[in-house]
C-alpha positions in Angstrom: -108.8 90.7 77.9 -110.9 88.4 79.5 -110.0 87.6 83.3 -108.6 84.1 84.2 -111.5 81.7 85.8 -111.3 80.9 89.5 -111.1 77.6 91.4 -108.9 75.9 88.6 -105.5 76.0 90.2 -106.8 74.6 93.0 -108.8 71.6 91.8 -105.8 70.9 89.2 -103.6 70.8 92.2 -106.0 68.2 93.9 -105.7 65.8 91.2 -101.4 66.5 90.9 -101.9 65.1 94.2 -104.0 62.3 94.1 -102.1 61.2 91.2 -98.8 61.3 93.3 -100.5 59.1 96.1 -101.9 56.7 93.4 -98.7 56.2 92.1 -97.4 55.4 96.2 -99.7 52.5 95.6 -100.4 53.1 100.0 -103.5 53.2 101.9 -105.0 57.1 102.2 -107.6 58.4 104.6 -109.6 61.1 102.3 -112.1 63.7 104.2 -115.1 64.4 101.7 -117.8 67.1 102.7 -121.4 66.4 101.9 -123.4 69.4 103.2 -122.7 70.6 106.7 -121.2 66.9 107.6 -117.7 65.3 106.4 -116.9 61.4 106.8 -113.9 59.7 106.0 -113.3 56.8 103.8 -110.1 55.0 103.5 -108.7 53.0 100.5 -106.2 53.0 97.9 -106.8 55.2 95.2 -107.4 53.2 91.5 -108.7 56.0 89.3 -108.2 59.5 88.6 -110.3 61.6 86.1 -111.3 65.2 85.2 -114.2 65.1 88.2 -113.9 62.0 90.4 -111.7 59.2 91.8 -112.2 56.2 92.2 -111.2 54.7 95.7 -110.7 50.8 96.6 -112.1 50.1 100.3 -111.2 46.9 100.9 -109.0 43.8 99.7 -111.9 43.1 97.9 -111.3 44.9 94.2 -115.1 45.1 93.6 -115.7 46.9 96.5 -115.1 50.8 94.7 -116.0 54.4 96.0 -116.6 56.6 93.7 -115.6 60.3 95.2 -115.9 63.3 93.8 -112.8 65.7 93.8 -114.6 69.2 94.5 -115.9 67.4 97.8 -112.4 66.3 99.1 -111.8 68.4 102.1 -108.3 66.7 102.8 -105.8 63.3 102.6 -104.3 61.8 105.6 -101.2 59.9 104.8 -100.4 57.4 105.9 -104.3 56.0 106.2 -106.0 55.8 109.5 -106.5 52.0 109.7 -108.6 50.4 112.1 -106.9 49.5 115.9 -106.6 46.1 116.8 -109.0 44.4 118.9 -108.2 44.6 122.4 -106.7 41.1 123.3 -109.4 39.0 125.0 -109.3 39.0 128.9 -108.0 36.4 131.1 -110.1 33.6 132.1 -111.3 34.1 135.8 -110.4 30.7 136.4 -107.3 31.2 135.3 -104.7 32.5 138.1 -101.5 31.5 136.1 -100.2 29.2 133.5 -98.9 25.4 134.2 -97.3 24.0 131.7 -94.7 20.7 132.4 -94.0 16.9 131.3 -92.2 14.5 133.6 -91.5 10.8 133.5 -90.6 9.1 136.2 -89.6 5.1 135.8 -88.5 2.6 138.5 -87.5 -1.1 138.1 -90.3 -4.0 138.5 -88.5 -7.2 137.9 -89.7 -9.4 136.1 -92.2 -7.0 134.4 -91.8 -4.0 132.5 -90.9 -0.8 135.3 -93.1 1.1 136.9 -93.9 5.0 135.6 -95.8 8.0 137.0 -96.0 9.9 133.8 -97.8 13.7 133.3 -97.9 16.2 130.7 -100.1 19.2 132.2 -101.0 22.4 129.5 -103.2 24.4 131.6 -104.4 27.9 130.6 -101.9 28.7 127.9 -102.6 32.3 127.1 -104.5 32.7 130.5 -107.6 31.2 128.3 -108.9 27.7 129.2 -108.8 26.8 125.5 -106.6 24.2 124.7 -105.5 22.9 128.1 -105.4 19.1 128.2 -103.6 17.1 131.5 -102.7 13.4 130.9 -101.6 11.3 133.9 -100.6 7.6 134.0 -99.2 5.7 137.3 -98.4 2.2 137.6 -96.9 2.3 140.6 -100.1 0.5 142.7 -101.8 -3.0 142.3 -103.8 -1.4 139.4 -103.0 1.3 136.8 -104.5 4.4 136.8 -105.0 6.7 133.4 -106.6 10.3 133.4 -106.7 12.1 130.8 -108.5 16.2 130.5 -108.8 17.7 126.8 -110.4 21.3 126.8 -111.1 22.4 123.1 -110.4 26.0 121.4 -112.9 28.3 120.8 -115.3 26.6 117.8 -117.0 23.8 119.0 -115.7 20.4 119.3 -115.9 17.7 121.6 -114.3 17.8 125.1 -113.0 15.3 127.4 -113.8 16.4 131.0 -112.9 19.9 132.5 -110.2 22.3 134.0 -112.5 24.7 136.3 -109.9 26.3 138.1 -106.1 26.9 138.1 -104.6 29.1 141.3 -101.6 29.8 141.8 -99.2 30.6 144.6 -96.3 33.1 144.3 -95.6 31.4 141.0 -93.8 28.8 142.8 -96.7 26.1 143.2 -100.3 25.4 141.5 -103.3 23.8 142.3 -105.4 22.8 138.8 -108.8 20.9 139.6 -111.6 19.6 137.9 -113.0 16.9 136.0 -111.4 14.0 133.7 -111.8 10.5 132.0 -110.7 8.4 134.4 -109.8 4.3 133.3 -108.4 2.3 136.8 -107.6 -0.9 136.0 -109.8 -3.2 133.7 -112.7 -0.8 134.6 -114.9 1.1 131.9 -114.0 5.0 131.7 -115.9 6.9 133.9 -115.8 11.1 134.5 -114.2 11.7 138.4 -113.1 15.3 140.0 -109.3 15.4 140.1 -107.1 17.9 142.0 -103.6 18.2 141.1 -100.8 19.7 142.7 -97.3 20.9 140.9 -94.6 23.7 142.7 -91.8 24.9 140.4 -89.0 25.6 142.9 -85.4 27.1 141.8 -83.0 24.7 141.7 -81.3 22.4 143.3 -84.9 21.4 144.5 -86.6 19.7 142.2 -90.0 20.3 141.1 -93.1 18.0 142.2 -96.4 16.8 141.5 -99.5 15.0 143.4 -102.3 14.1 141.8 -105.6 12.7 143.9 -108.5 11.7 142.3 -112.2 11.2 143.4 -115.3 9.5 142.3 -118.6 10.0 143.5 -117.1 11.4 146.5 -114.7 9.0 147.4 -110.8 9.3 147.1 -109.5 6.6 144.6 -106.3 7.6 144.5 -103.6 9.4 145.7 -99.9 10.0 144.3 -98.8 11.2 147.0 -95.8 13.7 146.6 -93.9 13.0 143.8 -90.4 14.3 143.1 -89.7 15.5 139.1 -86.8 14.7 137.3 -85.0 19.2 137.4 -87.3 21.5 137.1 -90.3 19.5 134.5 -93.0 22.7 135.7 -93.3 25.8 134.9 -96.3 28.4 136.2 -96.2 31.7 134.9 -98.5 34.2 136.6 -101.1 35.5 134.3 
């Protein structure tokens, strides 16, 4: 009687597998051995015959491994996907994050009242992208409108530039750098700005001060305003 042939228990036993993970449907990590190396590839298993498989490596179907079942060495399960990307680092400009919106109105008989409006989005996510400060006060002989737009990460146009925001025991902020500026009748023009917001627990309410300066000289000055509640709020990074 002739004696049974070795190594086809295991092999068959390799393929029961496989086919149970194929029908799973699930991402699998498969050890292969080529020589006196191994590597991994992971995938989803589409194919199962006598010798090979045939393994998927990507969301993209054309994308195929062809493996062959003698040189499997083992199956992790679930697959050992890629870790996330670290998330990005703060900005070193950025201390903390201001966001806030305040209006502010006052009677001006016969005209239309006067308003100190701001709506301030400085490093949301502790990135400069996407910060923008608008500021409009009507309050002295001429109005005064600023207005900062930072863009996200692809390229697109900017209007001026937030270049740093610090912070102080999350209770007050100081955001400065450069804006479109529009006093008056004049033309735009690009001036430093420097504004001041505190978010302090209530009863007190929160306030603002923005100052503005072209070519060197001060052209404006809030002074201290006092927000309608608590319009600020800084959130150390």
């Amino acid at each position: 009687m002739s004696k049974p042939k070795q190594g086809k228990a295991p092999k068959n036993s390799m393929r029961k597998l496989l086919k149970r993970l194929s029908e799973e449907k699930e991402p699998v990590t498969i050890i292969i051995s080529s020589g006196t190396e191994c590597c991994e590839i992971t995938g989803c298993i589409a194919k199962i015959t006598d010798d090979y498989i045939t393994l998927i490596t990507s969301s993209n179907a054309c994308r195929r491994a062809y493996i062959a079942i003698d040189c499997i060495c083992a199956i992790i399960k679930p697959a050992k996907l890629p870790l996330p990307p670290d998330p990005p680092e703060p900005d070193p400009e950025c201390e903390c994050q201001v966001t806030g919106a305040a209006n502010i109105t006052e009677p001006a008989p016969p005209g239309p009242p006067d308003v100190v409006k701001l709506t301030v989005v400085a490093c949301p996510g502790c990135t400069l992208h996407l910060s923008h400060i608008t500021y409009t006060n009507t309050f002295g002989e001429e109005d005064v409108n600023l207005e900062v737009s930072v863009p996200g990460p692809d390229p697109a146009p900017s209007i001026g530039e937030i270049e740093s925001v610090s912070c102080d025991d999350g209770e007050a902020a100081t955001i400065t750098g450069t804006a479109q500026i529009i006093i008056g009748e004049d033309d735009p023009e690009i001036c430093d700005f420097i504004l001041d917001v505190t978010d302090t627990p209530p009863p007190t309410p929160d306030t603002m001060q923005m100052r503005i300066i072209c070519d060197g000289v001060e052209v404006h000055d809030s002074g201290v305003v006092e927000l309608l509640g608590q319009s600020i709020n800084i959130q150390e990074c």
